[in-house]
C-alpha positions as CSV (number, residue, x, y, z in Angstrom):
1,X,83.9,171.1,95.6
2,X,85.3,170.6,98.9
3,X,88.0,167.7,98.9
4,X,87.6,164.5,100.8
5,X,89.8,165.2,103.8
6,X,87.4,168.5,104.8
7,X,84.3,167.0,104.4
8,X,81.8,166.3,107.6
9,X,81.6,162.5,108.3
10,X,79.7,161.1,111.1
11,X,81.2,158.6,114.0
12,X,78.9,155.1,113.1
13,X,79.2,154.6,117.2
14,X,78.5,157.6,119.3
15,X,77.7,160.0,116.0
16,X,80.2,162.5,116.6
17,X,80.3,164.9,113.6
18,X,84.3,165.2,112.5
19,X,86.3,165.8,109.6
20,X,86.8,162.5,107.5
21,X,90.5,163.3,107.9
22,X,90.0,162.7,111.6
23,X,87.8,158.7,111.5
24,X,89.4,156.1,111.2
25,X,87.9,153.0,108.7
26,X,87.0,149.7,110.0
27,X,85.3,147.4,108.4
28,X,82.9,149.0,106.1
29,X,82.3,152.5,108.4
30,X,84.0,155.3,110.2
31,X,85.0,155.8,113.9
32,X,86.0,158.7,115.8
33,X,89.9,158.3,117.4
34,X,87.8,157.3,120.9
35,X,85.9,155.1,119.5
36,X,88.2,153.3,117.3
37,X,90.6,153.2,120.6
38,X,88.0,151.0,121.9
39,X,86.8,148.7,119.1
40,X,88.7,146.0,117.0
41,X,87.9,144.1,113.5
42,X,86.8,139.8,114.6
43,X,89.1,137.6,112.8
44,X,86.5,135.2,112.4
45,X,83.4,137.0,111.4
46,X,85.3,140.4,109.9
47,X,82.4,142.3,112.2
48,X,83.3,145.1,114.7
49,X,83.2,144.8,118.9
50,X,84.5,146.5,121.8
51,X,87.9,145.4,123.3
52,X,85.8,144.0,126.7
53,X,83.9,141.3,124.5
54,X,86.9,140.2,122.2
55,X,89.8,137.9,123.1
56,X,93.4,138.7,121.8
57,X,95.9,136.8,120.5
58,X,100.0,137.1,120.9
59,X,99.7,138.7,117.0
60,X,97.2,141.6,117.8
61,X,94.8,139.2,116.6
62,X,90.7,139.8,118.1
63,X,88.3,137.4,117.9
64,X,84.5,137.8,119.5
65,X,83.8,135.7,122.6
66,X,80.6,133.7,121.2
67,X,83.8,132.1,118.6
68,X,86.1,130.9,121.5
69,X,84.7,127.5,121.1
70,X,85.8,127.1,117.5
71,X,89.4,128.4,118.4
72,X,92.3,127.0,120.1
73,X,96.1,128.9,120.3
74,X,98.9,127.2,118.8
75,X,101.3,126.5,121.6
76,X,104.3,127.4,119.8
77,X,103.6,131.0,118.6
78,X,100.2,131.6,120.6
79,X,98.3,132.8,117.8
80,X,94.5,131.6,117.1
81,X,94.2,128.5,114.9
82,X,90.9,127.0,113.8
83,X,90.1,123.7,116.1
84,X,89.4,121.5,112.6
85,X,92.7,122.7,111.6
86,X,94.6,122.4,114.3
87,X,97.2,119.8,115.0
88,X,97.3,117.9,117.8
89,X,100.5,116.9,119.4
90,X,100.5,115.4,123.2
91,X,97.6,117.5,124.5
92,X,99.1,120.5,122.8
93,X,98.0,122.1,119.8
94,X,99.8,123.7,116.7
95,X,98.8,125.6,113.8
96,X,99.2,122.8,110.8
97,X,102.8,125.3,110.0
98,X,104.0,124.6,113.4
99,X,103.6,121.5,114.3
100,X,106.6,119.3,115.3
101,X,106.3,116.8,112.4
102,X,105.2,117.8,109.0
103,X,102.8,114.7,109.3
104,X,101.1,114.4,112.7
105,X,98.4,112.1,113.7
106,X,94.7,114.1,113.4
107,X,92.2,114.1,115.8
108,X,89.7,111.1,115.5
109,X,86.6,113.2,113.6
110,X,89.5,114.9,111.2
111,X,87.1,114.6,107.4
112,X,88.9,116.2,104.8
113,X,87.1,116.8,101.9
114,X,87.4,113.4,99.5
115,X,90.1,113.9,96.9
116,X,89.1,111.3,94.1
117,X,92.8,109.7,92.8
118,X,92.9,107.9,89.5
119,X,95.4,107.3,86.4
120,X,95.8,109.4,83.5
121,X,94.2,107.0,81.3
122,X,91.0,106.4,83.8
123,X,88.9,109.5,82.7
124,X,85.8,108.2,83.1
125,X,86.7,106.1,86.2
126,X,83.4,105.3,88.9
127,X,84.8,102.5,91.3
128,X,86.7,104.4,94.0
129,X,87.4,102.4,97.5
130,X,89.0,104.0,100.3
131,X,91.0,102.2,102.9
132,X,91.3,102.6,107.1
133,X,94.1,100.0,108.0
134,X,93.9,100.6,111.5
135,X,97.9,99.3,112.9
136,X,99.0,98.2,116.7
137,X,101.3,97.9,118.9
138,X,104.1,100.7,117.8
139,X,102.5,103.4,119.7
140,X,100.0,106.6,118.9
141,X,103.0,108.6,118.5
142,X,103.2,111.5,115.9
143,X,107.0,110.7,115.3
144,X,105.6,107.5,114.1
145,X,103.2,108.2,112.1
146,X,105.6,110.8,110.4
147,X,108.0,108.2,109.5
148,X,105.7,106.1,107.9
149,X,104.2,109.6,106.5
150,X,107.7,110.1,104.9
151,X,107.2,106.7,103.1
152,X,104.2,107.9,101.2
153,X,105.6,111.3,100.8
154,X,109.8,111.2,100.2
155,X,109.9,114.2,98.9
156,X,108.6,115.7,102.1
157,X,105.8,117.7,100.5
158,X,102.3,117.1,101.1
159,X,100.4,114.8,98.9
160,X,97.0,114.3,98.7
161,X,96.4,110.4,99.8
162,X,97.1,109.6,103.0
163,X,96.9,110.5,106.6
164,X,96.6,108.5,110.0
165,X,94.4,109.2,113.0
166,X,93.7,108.7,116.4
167,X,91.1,105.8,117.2
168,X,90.6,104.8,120.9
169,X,89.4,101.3,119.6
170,X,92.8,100.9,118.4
171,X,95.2,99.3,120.9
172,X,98.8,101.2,121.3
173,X,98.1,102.2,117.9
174,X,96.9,104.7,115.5
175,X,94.9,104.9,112.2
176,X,96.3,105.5,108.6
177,X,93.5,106.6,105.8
178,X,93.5,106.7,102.2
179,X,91.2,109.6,100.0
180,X,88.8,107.2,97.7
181,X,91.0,105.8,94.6
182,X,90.6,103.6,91.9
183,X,91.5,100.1,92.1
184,X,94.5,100.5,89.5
185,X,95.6,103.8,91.4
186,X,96.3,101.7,95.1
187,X,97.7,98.8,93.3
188,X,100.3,101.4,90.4
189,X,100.4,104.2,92.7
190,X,100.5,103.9,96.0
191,X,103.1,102.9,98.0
192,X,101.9,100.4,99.9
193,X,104.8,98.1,100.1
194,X,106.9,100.7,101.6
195,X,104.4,101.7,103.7
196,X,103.5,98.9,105.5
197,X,107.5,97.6,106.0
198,X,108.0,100.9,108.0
199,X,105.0,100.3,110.4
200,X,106.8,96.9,110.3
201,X,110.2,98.7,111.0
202,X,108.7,100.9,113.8
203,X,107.2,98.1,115.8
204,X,103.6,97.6,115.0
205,X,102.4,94.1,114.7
206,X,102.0,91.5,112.3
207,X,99.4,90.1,113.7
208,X,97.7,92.7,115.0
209,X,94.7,91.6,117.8
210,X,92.5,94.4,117.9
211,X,92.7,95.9,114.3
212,X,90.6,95.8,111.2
213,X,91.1,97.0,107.5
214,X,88.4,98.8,106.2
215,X,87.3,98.9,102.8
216,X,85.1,102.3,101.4
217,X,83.2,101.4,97.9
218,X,81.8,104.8,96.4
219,X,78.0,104.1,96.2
220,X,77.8,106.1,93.3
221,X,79.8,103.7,91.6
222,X,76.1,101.4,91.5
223,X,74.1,104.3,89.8
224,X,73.4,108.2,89.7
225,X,70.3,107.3,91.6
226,X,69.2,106.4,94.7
227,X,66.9,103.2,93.4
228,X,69.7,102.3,90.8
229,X,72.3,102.5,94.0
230,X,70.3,100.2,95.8
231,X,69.8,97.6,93.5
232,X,73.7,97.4,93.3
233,X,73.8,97.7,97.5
234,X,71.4,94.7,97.8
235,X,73.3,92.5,95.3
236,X,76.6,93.1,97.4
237,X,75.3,92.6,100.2
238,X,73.3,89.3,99.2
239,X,76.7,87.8,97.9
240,X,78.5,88.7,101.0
241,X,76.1,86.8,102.9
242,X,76.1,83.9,100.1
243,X,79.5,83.1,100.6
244,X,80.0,84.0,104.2
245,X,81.7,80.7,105.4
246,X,85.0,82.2,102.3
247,X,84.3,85.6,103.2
248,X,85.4,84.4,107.3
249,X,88.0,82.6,106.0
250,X,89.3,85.3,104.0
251,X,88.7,88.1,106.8
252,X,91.3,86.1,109.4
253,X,88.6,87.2,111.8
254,X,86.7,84.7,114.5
255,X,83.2,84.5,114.5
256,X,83.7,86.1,118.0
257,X,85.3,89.3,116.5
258,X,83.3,89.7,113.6
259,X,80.2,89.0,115.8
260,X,81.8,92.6,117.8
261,X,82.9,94.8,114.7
262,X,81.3,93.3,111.7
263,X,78.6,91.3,112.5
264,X,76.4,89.6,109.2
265,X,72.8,90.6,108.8
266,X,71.7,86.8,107.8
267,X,70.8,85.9,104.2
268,X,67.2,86.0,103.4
269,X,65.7,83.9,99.7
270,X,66.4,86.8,97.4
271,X,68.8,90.3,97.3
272,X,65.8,92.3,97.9
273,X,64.2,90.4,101.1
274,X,68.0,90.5,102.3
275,X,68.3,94.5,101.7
276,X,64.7,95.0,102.8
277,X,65.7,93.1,106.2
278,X,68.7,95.7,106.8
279,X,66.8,98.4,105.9
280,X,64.3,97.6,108.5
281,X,66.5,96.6,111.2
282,X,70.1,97.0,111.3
283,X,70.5,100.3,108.7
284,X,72.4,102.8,111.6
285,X,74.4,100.3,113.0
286,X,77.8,100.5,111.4
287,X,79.3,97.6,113.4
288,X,77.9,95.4,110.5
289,X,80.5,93.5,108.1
290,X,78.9,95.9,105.0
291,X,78.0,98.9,106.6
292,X,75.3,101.2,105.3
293,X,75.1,104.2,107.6
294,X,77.7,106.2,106.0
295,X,75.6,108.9,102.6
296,X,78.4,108.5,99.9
297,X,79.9,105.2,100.7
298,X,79.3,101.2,101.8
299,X,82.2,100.2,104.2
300,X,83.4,96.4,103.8
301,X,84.0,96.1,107.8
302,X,85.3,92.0,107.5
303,X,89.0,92.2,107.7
304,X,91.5,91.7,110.4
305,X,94.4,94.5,109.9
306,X,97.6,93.6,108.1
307,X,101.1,94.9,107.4
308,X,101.2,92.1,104.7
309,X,101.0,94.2,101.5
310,X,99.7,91.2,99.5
311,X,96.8,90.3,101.9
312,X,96.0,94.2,102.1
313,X,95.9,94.5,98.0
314,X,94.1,91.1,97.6
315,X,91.6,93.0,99.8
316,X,91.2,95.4,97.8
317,X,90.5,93.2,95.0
318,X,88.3,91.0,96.4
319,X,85.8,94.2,97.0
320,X,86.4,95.8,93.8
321,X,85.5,92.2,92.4
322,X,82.5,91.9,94.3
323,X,81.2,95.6,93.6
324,X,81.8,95.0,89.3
325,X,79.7,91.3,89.8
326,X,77.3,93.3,91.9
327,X,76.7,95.9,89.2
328,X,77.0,93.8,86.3
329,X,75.1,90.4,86.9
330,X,71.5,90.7,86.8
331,X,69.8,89.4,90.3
332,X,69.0,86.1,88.9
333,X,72.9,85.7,87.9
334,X,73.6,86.9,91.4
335,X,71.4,84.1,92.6
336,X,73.0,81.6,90.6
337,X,76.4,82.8,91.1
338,X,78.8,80.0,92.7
339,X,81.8,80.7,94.9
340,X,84.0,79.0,92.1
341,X,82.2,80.8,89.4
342,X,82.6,83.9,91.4
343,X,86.8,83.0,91.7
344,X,86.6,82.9,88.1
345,X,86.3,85.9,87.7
346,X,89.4,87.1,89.6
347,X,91.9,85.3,88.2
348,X,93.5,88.4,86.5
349,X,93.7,89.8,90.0
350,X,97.4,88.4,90.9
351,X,97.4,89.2,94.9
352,X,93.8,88.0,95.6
353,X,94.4,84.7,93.3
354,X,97.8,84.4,95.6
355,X,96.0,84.5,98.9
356,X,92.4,82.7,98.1
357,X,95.0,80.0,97.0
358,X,96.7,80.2,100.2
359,X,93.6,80.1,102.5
360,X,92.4,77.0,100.3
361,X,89.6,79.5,98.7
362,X,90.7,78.7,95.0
C-alpha cells in the first residue's frame, strides 16, 4: 500500500497532478504551491479566493470584497471587526477589546439579544419591563457614559443589564438601556440610585427639556397567544386613555410634548372599539404614549426623563400596576375601574404612593 505522502492528488484549481506531499490544504481541498501562493481562506465566509478579490488586514487576515460592507478596521490595531460589534468612539472604531473605555456609548440601532433578569425566588416570573431613560445636557461622551457604566458595574466586569446609546433626538446627551427585568429585580437589584447621582455628578440635567423615560412591558406577559395578548393590550391601553388627565399629570409632560412624542389615540365606549381604532389607524406609529409597533413589547412612551430615582421607580410601578389590572380585571371591571379604585391598588408600591401623593394623584 503506497503511504499518503507518495500518493497522486490532483490541484482543485488548475488540476495539476502532484504528490500529496507537495498540495497544500485549504479549506476542505488541495492546491498546488502556485496556486495556493495566489489564493487565501475568507475570514467571514471560511470559502477560498484569489488574492486580487480579497482585502487584507494588518494580522494576515483576508476577507472577500462582496463582505466589505459588514467590516470596519479597528483603529487601534487595524484588524477587521464586525460593524454590529464594533465600538464607536469619535468617528473612530474599535474592536469591543480595544476600545478606550471598557463601557462606550453604542451606535443608535445597537439590539443585543434580551437577557431576561429576575430574582432567585421569581422562577416562574412573566412581567418583564425594560427602561430607555434618555439623559441631557452632560454630553454624548464615552468617558461619560463609562463613569456612570462603572456605577452599575464596580467591579469593572461586564454585567448583563445595562448599556447607553446614541440618540440624535437626545439633546447634548446620550441614551442608557436596561435588558427586560422584573419589577422586583430594578427595584432590589439594580442600582439605580447610584446610577442616576453620577449622571447627576457628571452634569446632566434635572430637569431635562428634551428627554423621555421609556417603559418596555413584555407582551407575553398578557398571554402565549396572539388573541389572549390583545385582550390584555386593549385593556391597557383603554385605562391609559381613562385616566389620561392623572396619567399627564404623572408624565411632567405638556400636552405640547406629549402631542410630539407620545401622542393619545382618544378613548372610544369600550377596550375593544378603543384597540380596534389603533389597529386601524395609528398601529406603526410609535410616537404614541403606548406604542404598539414594536413584535415582543408595548412601550409606555408618557414620561418626561428623570435623574430622580424615586420618580424613575414610581414609573416603573405605575406600569407594572397597570399591566397586572390589565391582565387580571375582566373588561367590565376595567370599565368600572375608578382612578381611586385603581390607587388602591398601589398602595404597597412605596415610590409611586410617594409621588402620586406629591402630584396630588392620591
Amino acid at each position: 500500500c503506497m503511504p499518503i505522502s507518495q500518493s497522486i492528488q490532483e490541484c482543485h484549481r488548475c488540476g495539476i497532478l502532484s504528490y500529496f506531499r507537495f498540495l497544500y490544504p485549504l479549506g476542505d481541498q488541495l492546491y498546488c504551491g502556485v496556486c495556493a501562493d495566489m489564493l487565501r481562506m475568507c475570514i467571514h465566509s471560511d470559502t477560498v479566493a484569489h488574492v486580487s478579490e480579497m482585502l487584507c488586514d494588518s494580522e494576515g487576515n483576508y476577507l472577500r470584497q462582496e463582505y466589505r460592507d459588514l467590516y470596519t478596521t479597528c483603529d487601534e490595531c487595524g484588524a477587521f471587526v464586525l460593524r454590529e460589534e464594533a465600538v464607536e468612539v469619535n468617528g473612530e472604531y474599535f474592536h469591543p477589546d480595544h476600545a478606550p473605555y471598557r463601557y462606550s456609548i453604542h451606535r443608535y440601532g445597537y439590539r443585543p439579544s434580551p437577557i431576561f433578569l429576575f430574582l432567585p425566588s421569581e422562577t416562574r416570573a412573566k412581567l418583564f419591563m425594560g427602561v430607555e431613560l434618555e439623559i441631557e445636557g452632560g454630553g454624548d461622551i464615552d468617558r461619560k457614559c463609562n463613569e456612570i457604566m462603572l456605577m452599575a458595574h464596580p467591579d469593572q466586569t461586564p454585567e448583563p443589564y445595562i448599556y447607553g446609546k446614541h440618540d440624535s433626538s437626545v439633546e447634548n446627551g446620550f441614551e442608557l438601556v436596561t435588558h427586560p427585568a422584573t419589577l422586583r429585580y430594578h427595584m432590589e437589584k439594580f442600582p439605580w440610585d447610584a446610577i442616576l447621582q453620577k449622571a447627576v455628578d457628571l452634569g446632566y440635567s434635572r430637569n431635562p427639556r428634551t428627554c423621555g423615560l421609556h417603559v418596555h412591558i413584555s407582551r407575553r406577559y398578557f398571554g402565549a397567544t396572539e388573541t389572549r395578548q390583545d385582550l390584555g393590550i386593549m385593556k391597557f391601553v383603554y385605562l391609559v386613555e381613562k385616566f389620561w388627565d392623572n396619567m399627564l399629570v404623572f408624565s411632567r409632560r405638556t400636552p405640547e410634548s406629549l402631542e410630539r412624542w407620545a401622542s393619545r389615540y382618544g378613548l372610544k365606549n369600550t377596550p375593544r372599539e378603543t384597540l380596534e381604532h389603533v389597529k386601524e389607524v395609528n398601529e406603526n406609529n410609535r410616537y404614541k404614549a403606548v406604542n404598539l409597533a414594536n413584535c415582543n413589547t408595548i412601550e409606555v412612551r408618557l414620561f418626561r426623563g428623570t435623574l430622580d430615582p424615586v420618580i424613575l421607580k414610581a414609573t416603573l410601578q405605575l406600569c407594572y400596576s397597570l399591566a397586572v389590572a390589565a391582565k387580571k380585571l375582566s373588561i367590565e371591571g376595567i370599565v368600572g375601574l375608578t382612578w381611586n379604585d385603581f390607587v388602591q391598588r398601589c398602595t404597597k408600591h412605596k415610590e409611586l404612593m410617594q409621588y402620586l401623593r406629591s402630584k396630588s394623584l392620591a
